[in-house]
N, C-alpha and C positions, 0 to 999 in steps of 0.2 A: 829725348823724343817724348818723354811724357810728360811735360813739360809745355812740347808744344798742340799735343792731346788735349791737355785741360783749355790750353788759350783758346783752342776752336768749338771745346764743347761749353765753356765760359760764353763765347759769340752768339751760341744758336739763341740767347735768351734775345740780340738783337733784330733776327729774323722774322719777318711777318708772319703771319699762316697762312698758308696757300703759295707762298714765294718762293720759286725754285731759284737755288744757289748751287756754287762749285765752292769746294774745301776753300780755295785761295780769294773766295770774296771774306772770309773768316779773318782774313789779316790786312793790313792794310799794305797798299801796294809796294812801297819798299819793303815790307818785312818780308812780303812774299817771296819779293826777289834778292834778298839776301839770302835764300834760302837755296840750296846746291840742290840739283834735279834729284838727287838721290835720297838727300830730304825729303823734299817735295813726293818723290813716289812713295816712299815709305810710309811715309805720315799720312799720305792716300788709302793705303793697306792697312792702316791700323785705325783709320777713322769710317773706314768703310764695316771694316768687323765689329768696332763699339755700336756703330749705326746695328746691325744685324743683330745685335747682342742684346740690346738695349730699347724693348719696344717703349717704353714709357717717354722716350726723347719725343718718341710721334714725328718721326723722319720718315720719309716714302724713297726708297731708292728707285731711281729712276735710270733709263739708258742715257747709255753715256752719250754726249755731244760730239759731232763729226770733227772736234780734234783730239777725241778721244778720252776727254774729261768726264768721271764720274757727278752724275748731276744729282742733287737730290732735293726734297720738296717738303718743307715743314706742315704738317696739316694744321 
């Protein structure tokens, strides 16, 4: 799992400022979906808490999207 931690916070250097993203724009779209929902959740919960943990990233957490995706907003 941390492993796939580092690959998403490795990504946010390719994020714009001001561009709001979901965890799973971090990968590209097969990797994503190689990925078992339980992956996928998990690594949601633990990238959500580095985000909270970590104000230097300069991540905005933002409400989640009506299919219930954590969105979040690089400033």
């Amino acid at each position: 799992m941390n492993e796939l931690l580092n690959i998403a916070i490795s990504k946010l250097d390719s994020i714009n400022s001001g561009e709001v993203f979901l965890i799973k724009d971090l990968f590209l779209g097969y990797e994503w979906n190689r990925l078992s929902t339980q992956v996928r959740n998990t690594l949601g919960i633990i990238f959500l808490s580095y985000v909270r943990e970590d104000p230097s990233l300069k991540i905005t957490i933002l409400p989640k999207s009506a299919s219930n995706h954590q969105k979040y907003k690089k400033q």
